[in-house]
C-alpha positions, 0 to 999 in steps of 0.5 A: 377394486375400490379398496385400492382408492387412496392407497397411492400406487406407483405406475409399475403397481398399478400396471402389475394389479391391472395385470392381475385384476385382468387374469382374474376376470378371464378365469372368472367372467361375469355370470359364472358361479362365485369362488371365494378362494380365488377372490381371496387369492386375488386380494393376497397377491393385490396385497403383495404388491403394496408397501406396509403403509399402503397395505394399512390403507388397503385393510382400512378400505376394506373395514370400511367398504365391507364392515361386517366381514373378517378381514385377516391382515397378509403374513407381510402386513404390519398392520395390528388388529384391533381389539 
C-alpha cells in the first residue's frame, strides 16, 4: 500500500497491516470483481492501526497518491480537513 510510504511504522504495525493486506488479498484475488466496500474496510482497519501523526502521513498519502478522490478522515483521526 504505497500510502504507508514515509509513515514510519513499528515492527509490531507493520507485522499487523501485513496480516491484514494478506487477508485482504485471499478474500479478494487478482482477477475477481472490484469491491469498494471491503477496500474501504481495509484502508479503516490500516488506519486503525496508526498513531495520530502517522494517520496524518497516511491522509497526505493519499491526496497526493489519489488527488481527486475523497478521502474522509477515520473517527479516531486528529487531522482537520481543509477548506
Amino acid at each position: 500500500m504505497r500510502s504507508l510510504h514515509g509513515v514510519n511504522l513499528s515492527t509490531a504495525q507493520q507485522a499487523q497491516i501485513k496480516s491484514l493486506m494478506q487477508s485482504y488479498r485471499q478474500a479478494h484475488p487478482k482477477g475477481s470483481p472490484r469491491d469498494p466496500v471491503a477496500r474501504k474496510q481495509l484502508r479503516q482497519n490500516v488506519v486503525n492501526q496508526l498513531t495520530p501523526t502517522q494517520r496524518t502521513q497516511f491522509e497526505q498519502n493519499m491526496r497526493q497518491f489519489h488527488p481527486h478522490a475523497k478521502h474522509q478522515p477515520g473517527p479516531a483521526s486528529s487531522a482537520t480537513p481543509t477548506p
